[in-house]
C-alpha positions in Angstrom: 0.0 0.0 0.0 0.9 4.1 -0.4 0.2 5.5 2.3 -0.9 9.6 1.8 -0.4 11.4 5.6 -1.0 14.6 6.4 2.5 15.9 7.5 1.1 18.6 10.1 -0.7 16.1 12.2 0.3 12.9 11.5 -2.6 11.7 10.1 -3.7 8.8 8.0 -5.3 10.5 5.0 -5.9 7.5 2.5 -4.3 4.1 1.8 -3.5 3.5 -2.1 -3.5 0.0 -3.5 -0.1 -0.4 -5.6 -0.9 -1.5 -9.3 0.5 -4.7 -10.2 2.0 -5.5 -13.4 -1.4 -6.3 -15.1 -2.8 -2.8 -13.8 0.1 -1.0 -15.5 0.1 -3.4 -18.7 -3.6 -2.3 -18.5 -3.3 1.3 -18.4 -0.1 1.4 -21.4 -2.3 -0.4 -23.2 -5.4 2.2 -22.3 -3.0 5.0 -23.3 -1.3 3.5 -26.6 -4.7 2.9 -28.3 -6.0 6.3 -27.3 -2.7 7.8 -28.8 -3.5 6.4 -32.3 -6.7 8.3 -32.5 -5.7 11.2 -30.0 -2.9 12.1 -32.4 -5.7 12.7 -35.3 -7.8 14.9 -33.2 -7.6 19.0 -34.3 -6.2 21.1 -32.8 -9.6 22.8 -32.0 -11.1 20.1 -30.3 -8.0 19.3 -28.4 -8.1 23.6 -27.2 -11.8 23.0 -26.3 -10.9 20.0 -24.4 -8.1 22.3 -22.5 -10.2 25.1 -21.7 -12.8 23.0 -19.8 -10.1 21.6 -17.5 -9.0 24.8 -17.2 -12.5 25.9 -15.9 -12.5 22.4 -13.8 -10.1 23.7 -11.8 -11.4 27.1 -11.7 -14.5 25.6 -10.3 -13.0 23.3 -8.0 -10.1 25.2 -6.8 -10.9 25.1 -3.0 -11.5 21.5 -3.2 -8.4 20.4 -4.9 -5.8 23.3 -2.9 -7.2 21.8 0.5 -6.1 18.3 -0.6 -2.8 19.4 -1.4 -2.4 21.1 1.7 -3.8 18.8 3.7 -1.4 15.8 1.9 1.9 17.5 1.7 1.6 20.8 3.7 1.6 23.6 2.0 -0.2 26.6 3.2 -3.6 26.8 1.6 -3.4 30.6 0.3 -0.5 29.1 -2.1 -2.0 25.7 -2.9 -4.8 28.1 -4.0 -2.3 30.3 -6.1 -0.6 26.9 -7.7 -4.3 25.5 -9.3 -4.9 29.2 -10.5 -1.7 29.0 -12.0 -2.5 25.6 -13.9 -5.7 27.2 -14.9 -2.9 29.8 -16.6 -0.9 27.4 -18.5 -3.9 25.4 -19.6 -5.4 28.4 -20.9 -1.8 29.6 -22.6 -1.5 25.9 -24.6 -5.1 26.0 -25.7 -4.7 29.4 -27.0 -1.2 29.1 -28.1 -0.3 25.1 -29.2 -2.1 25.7 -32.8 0.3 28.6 -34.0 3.2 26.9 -32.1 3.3 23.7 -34.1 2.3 25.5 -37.3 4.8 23.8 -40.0 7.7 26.3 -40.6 7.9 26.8 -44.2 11.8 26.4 -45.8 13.0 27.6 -48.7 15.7 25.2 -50.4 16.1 23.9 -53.7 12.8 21.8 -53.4 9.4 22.7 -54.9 8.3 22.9 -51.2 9.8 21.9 -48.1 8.7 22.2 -44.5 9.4 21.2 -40.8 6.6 19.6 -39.8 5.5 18.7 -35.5 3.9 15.2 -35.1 3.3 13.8 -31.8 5.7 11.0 -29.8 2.9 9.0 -28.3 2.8 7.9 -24.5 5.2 10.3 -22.2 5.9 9.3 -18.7 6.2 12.3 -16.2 8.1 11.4 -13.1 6.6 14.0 -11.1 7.4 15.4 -6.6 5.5 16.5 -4.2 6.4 20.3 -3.7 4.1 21.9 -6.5 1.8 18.4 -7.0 -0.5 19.9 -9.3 1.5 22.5 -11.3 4.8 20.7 -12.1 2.3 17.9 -13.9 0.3 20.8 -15.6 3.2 22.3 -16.6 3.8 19.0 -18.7 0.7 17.4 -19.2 -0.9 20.8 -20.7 1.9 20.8 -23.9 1.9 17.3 -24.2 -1.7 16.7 -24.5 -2.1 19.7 -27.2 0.2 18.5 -28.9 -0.9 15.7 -29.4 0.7 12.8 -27.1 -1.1 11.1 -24.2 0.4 10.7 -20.7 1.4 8.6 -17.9 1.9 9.9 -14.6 4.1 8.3 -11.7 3.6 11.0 -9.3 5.1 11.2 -5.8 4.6 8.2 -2.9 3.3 10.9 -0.7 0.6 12.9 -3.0 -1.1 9.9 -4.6 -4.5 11.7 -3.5 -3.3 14.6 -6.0 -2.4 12.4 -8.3 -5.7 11.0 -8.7 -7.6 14.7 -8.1 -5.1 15.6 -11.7 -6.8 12.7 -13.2 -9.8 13.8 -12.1 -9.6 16.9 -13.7 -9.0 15.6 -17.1 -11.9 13.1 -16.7 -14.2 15.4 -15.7 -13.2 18.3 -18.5 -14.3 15.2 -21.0 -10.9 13.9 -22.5 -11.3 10.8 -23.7 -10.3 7.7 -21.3 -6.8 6.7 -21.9 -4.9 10.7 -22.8 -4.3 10.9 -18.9 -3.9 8.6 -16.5 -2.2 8.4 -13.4 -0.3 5.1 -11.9 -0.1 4.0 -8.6 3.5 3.0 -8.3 6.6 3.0 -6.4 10.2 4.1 -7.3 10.9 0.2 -7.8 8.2 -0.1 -10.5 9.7 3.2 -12.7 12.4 1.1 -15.0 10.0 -1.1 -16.8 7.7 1.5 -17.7 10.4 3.6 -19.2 11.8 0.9 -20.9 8.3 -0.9 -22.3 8.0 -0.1 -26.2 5.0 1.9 -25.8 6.4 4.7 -24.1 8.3 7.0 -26.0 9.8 9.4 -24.0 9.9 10.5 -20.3 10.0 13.7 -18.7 11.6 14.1 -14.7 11.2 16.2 -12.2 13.4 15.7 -9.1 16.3 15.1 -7.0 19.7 14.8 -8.9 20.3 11.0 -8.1 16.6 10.3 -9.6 17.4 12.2 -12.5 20.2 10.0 -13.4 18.5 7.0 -12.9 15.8 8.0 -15.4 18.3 9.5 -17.7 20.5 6.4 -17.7 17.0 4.1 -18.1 15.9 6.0 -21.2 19.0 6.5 -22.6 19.8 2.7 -22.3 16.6 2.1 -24.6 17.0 5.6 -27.0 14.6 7.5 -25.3 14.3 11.3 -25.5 14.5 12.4 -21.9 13.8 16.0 -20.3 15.0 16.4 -16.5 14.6 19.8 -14.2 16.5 18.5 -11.5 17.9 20.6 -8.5 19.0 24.1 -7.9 21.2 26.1 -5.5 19.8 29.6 -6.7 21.9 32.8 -5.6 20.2 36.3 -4.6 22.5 38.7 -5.6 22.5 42.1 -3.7 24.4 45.1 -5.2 25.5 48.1 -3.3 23.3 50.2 -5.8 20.1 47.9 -5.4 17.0 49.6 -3.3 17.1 47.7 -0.2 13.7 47.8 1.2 12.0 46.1 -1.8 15.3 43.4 -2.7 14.6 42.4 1.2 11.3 41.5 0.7 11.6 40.1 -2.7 14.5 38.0 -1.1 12.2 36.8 1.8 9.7 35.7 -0.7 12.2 34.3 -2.8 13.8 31.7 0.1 10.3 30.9 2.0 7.6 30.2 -0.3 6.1 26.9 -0.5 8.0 26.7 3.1 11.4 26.6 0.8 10.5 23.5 -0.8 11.1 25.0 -4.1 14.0 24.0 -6.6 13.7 27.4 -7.9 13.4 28.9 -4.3 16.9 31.5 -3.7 18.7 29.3 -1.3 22.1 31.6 -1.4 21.9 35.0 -0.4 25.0 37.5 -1.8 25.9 40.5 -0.5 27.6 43.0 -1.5 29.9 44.1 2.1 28.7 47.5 1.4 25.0 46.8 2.2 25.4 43.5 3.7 25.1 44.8 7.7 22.1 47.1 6.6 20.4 44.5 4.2 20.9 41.6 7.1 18.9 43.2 9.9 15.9 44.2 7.6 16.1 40.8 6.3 16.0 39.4 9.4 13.6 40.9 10.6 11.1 40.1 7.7 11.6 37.0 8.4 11.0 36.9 12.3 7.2 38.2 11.2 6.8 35.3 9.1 3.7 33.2 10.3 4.2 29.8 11.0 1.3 27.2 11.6 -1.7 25.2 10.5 -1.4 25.0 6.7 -5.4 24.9 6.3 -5.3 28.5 8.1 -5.4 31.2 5.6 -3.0 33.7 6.7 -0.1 30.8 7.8 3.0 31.5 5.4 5.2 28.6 6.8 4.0 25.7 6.9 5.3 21.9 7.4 8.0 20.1 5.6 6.4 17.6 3.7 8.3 15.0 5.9 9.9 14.4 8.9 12.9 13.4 7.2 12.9 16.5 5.3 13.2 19.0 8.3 16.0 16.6 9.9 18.2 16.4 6.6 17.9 20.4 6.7 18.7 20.6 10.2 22.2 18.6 9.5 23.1 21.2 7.1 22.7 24.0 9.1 24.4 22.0 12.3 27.3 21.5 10.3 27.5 25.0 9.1 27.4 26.3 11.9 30.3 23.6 13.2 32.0 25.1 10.7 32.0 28.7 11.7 28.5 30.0 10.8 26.2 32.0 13.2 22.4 31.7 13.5 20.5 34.8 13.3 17.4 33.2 13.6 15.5 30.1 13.9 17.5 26.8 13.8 15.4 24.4 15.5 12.4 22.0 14.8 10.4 19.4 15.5 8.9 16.8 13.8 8.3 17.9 10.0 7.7 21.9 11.1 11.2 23.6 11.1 11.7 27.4 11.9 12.5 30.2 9.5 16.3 30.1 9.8 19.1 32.4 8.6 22.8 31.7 9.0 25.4 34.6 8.6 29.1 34.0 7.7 28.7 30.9 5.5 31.5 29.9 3.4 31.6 28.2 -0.2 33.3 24.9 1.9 29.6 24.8 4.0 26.7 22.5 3.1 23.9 25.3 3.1 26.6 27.2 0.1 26.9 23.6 -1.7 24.4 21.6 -1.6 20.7 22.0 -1.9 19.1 23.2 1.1 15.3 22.3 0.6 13.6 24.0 3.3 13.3 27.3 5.1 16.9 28.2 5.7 19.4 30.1 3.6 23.2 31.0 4.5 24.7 35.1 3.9 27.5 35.2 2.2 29.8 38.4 1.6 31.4 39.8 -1.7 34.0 42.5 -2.6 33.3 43.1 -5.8 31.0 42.2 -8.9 34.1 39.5 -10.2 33.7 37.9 -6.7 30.0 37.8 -7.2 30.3 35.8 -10.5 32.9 33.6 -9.4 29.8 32.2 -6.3 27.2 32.4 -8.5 28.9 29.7 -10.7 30.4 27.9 -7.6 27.6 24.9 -7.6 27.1 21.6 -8.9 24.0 23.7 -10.3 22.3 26.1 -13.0 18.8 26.6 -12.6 18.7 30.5 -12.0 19.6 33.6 -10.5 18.6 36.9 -9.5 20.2 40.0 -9.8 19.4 43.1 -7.5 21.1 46.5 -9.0 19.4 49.9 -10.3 22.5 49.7 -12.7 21.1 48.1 -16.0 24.1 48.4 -18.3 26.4 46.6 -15.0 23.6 44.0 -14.9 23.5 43.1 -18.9 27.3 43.0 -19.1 27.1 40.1 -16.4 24.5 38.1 -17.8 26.8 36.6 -20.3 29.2 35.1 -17.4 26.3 33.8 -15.8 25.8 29.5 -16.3 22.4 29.5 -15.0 19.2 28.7 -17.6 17.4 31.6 -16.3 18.3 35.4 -14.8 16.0 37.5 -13.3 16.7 41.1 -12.5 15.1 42.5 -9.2 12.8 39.3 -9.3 12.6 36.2 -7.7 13.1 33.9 -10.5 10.0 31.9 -11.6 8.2 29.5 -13.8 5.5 31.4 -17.0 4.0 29.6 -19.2 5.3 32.3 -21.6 9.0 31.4 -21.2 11.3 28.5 -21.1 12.1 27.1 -18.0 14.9 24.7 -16.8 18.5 24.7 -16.0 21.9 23.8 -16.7 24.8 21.2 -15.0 23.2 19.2 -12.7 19.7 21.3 -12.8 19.1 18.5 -15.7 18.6 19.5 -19.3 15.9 20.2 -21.8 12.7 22.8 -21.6 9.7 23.9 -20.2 6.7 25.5 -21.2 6.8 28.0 -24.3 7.3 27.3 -27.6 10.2 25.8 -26.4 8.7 23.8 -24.0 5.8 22.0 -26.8 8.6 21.0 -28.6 10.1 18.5 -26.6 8.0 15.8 -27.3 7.3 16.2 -30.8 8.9 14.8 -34.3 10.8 17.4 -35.9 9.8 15.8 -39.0 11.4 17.2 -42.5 9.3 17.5 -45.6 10.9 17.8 -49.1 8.7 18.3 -51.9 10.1 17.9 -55.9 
């Protein structure tokens, strides 16, 4: 059995029977035969088909945010915010996928030639539990209008969202078979990627997962798209205005209770401002509301898991082992852990070089902006960064020596359905939403006319 528990109080939610082999042979089967007519469908009736999800979970918003929060913690005003934000990118494919996946017309020596953008067929998404409804949207949305159909191995501890996403796609009147979610483990993953009807598989997740998934599909020639971890910096300038980089910086670390990959997890500053910025900061963060997540004004939640709040804890021990001094918060108990900033943290420290994933984040000082590069680019990742300067000119001259997929200038940086989203080095590869994004899990296909 799966087990979903509500990490807050410990409660037994719902028990989920594991699919056997048969189920899963079942439900490939389900989604291969739905793919060969799917794929003929217009794009007009797949849009209409998008927009009625898209007002599913308008509808049903309250119903499906208290689940999450109620399964994995998060506060309820943001588990509200997430389904409005999957009503966004369905609406943005169903408007958009048509003109997207147009054929680009080439001129070469032939009478006519053309790129044309066919579907794959059944994609997997390997989905976690910090943003259970919009990470899948953020697939499943491009992938359906486009024609495909798709599996979904969500997280052990959201299976009740997993089956509220399948809900939603039931209930907007898709046609049984373009989405369905499977009640699996980790241990059942490697057959499914490798079984001939899926064509490609899309991760979202830890580093190690990633390359499990990446070595599985590449083993059987299978395209592969992975937004892995990040290490994000918050870069403070001595020209940047301080009162609104604070709060952008707050928001940036403790949404979604830090649980983000895209959350800022480094803070730079400048030594100029540092003192200054550092006791506003700190102080933001003290007035932070911690509580029930079913309570609408509660901004910090739970970890999802106990285990969650005591790897954090570790990394913040050992930092401050190390030399580091805690300005606030660093204790917890069970899967609640306290808003926590560290000052004096060194590139050698785990909350500088690893992933932190939770509410804590480490101060570190620079001289100058060459300084600031060089920790910017000192992780294992490249997801994205964000720059806090009134100097425009400084900040575009930077951008260049920047490895991250994605800047962001006096921003928290963040996922639109407008722009391509993922990272570089271990942050995985591949795209996201946009254009961009569409076109992961199509057949580039060349036409030649003569």
């Amino acid at each position: 059995m799966i087990v979903s528990k509500n990490p807050y109080s410990g409660e037994i939610l719902e028990e989920h029977k594991e699919f056997s082999s048969q189920d899963i042979d079942s439900a490939l089967e389900k989604a291969d035969t739905q793919f060969k007519s799917w794929k003929k469908t217009s794009f007009k009736e797949r849009s209409a088909l998008m927009m009625k999800a898209a007002e599913e979970l308008k509808q049903n918003k309250q119903e499906y945010a208290e689940t999450m929060s109620r399964e994995m913690g998060k506060p309820i005003g943001q588990a509200i915010a997430e389904i409005e934000k999957c009503v966004w990118v369905c609406e943005y494919y169903s408007k958009n996928a048509a003109e997207q996946l147009s054929s680009e017309n080439i001129a070469t020596d032939a009478t006519k030639s053309y790129v044309n953008y066919a579907p794959l067929g059944v994609i997997l998404a390997i989905m976690p539990w910090n943003y259970p409804f919009w990470q899948v949207f953020r697939f499943a949305a491009p992938a359906l209008m486009a024609g495909n159909v798709g599996v979904l191995k969500h997280a052990s501890n959201v299976m009740m969202c997993a089956n509220n996403i399948q809900k939603v796609f039931q209930r907007a009147g898709f046609p049984e078979g373009c989405f369905q979610s499977l009640i699996i483990g980790s241990d059942k993953i490697d057959p499914v990627i490798e079984d001939a009807r899926v064509k490609a598989v899309t991760l979202t997740g830890s580093v190690g997962a990633g390359k499990a998934v990446a070595a599985t599909a590449g083993k059987n020639i299978k395209k592969s798209v992975l937004e892995l971890g990040g290490s994000n910096a918050l870069v403070v300038f001595e020209d940047a205005n301080l009162e609104e980089s604070v709060k952008m910086c707050v928001q940036a670390r403790f949404q979604n209770t830090g649980q983000s990959c895209i959350a800022g997890k480094r803070l730079l500053l400048h030594e100029s401002i540092a003192e200054e910025f550092t006791e506003m900061f700190v102080k933001e963060v003290k007035d932070l509301k911690s509580g029930d997540p079913m309570e609408e004004d509660t901004f910090i939640g739970v970890q999802a898991r106990e285990d969650l709040a005591e790897d954090l804890d570790k990394q913040v021990k050992a930092a401050v082992e190390q030399g580091a001094k805690i300005l606030v918060g660093g204790n917890g108990k069970g899967a609640y852990y306290e808003p926590t900033v560290l000052s004096g943290v060194s590139r050698t420290m785990p909350v500088f070089n690893e992933e932190t994933f939770g509410p804590a984040i480490g101060i570190t000082t620079f001289k100058d902006e060459e300084e600031a590069i060089d920790l910017i680019n000192a992780t294992e990742f490249g997801l994205g960064v964000s720059l806090f300067s009134r100097d425009t000119d400084k900040v575009k001259n930077l951008i260049p020596q920047i490895e991250d997929g994605a800047v962001f200038i006096n921003e928290l940086v963040k996922s639109d359905p407008r722009l391509p989203f993922g990272g570089t080095k271990n942050s995985g590869y591949g795209r996201e939403l946009s254009h961009y994004g569409i076109k992961e899990f199509v057949n580039i296909q060349t036409v030649y006319f003569k």
